[in-house]
N, C-alpha and C positions, 0 to 999 in steps of 0.2 A: 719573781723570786729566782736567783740562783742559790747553785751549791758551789762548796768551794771542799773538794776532798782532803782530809789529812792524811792518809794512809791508804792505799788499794783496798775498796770493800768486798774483792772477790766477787761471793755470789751477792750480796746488796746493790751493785750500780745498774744490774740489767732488772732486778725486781722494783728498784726504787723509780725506773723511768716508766714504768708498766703504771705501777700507783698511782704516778703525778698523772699522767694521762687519764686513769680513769677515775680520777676525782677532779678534774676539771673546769665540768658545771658549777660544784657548788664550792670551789676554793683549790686551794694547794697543798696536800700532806703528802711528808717524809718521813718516812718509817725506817729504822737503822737496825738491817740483820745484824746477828754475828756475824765474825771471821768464821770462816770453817775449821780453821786450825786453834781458835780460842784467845788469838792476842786481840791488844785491844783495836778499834776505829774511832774514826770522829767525822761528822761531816759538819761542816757552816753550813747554817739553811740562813737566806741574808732575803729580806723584802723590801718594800719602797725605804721605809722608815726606821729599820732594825734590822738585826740577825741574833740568829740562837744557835747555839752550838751542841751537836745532838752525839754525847759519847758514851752513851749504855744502851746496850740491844735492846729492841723495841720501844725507843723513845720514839715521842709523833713531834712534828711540828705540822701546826697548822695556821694557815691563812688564809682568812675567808675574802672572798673577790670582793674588790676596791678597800679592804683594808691596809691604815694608812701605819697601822705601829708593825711591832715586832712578832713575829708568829708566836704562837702558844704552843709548849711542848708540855706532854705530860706522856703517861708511860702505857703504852696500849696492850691489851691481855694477849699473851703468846699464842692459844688457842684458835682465839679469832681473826687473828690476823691471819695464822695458817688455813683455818679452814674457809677464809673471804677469800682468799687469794692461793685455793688448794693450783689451781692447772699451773701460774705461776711457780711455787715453788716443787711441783712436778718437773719441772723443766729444768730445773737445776742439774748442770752435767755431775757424775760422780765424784768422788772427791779423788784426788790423785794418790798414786798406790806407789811405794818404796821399798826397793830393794837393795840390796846389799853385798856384791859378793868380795871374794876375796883371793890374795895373790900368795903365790911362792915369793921365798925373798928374792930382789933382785932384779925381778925378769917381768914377762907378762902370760905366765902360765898361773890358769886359777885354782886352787883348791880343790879336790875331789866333791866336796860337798856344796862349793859353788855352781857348780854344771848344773846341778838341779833349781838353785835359785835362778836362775837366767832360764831353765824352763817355767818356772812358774811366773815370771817377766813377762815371757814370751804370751804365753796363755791370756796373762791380764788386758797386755797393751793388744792383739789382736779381736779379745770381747768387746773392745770400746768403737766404736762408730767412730771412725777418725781420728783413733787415740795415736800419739807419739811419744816418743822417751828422748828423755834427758839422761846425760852420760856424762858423770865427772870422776874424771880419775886423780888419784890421791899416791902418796908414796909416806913414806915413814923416813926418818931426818937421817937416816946414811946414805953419805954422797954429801954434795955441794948441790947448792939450790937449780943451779942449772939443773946438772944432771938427774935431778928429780923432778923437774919442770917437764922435762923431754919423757921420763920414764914414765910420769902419767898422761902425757899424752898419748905415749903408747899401748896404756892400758885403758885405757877410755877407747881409743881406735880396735884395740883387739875385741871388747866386748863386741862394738859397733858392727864388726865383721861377724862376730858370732850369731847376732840375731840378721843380719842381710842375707847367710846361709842357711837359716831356717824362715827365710820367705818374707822377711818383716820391709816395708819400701824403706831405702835408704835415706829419700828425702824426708821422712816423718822421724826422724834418729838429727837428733844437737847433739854434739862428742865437746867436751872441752876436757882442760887439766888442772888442776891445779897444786901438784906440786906435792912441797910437803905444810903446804899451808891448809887451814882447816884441821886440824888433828886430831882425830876421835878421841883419841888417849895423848894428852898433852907428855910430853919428854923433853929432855936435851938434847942438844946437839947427837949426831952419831948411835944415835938407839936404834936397835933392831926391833921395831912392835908390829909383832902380824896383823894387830886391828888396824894398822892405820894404813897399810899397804891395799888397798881397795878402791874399786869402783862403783858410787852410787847409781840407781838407776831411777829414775820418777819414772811411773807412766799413768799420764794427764789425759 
């Protein structure tokens, strides 16, 4: 039997090879978590003779060894499956935490009320056991695309700096920019909008 993924299942690809393994003995099932974020999945579970397409959480497919058709899907109780498989879904890392700060026009000075969200960044991403942050910086449509290309570079890079002087390892920090592309608050050309003047922060 393979799979054939439609979409990243997050936390299902490392629970789902856990299962296959120890259902082994008496056949093959595919159990499909949710996304952690709520969109949707799919996976192809494919056997000698068939494949079934498994895209509602906690669908099974099953195939019992030397079966020659297509596996059996039906929908397995949520309860059970968590509590068959509690150390599994113990093991599931946290789910990633997002912050938000935000700029003067213009430049790469933040907000008086941003200094604090970049402490509570800091705090999150050094709780996690190996955790690192994502850094994209953003600008708002005055200026020409370059110069707003550039601008959030620099504010993705200044955050970056900000958390390497409070101790955080530089190689666990991704910086990118992108512009004035992505717009929290869509506008025209030439608008001045403080929400959009910002740099996101994940920390995974």
């Amino acid at each position: 039997m393979t799979m054939k993924s439609r979409r990243p299942l997050l936390l299902a690809v490392a629970l789902i090879t856990v299962l296959l393994a120890a259902c082994s003995t008496l056949g093959t099932r595919v159990v499909l978590l949710p996304q952690a974020d709520g969109t949707p999945s799919a996976v192809v579970v494919r056997a000698k003779d068939g494949e079934e397409i498994l895209s509602k959480p906690y669908q099974r497919a099953t195939a019992a060894v030397g079966a020659r058709s297509a596996p059996v899907v039906d929908q397995v109780d949520v309860a059970k499956v968590q509590a068959e498989n509690k150390p599994l879904f113990d093991m599931r890392p946290p789910l990633p935490q997002r912050y938000t700060v935000f700029f003067e026009v213009g430049g790469t000075t933040l907000t008086p009320a941003s200094q604090q969200i970049m402490t509570e960044a800091l705090t999150a991403a050094l709780a996690r056991n190996g955790g690192d942050i994502v850094v994209t910086g953003h600008t708002d449509t005055k200026g020409s695309g370059e110069q707003n290309d550039l601008l959030s570079r620099r504010r993705a890079q200044e955050v970056v700096q900000l958390f390497v002087e409070r101790q955080f390892p530089v190689n666990r920090i991704e910086a990118v920019g992108r512009g004035e592309r992505d717009l929290a608050v869509p506008t025209a050309d030439e608008v001045d909008e403080p929400l959009n003047r910002r740099v996101t922060i994940e920390v995974r």
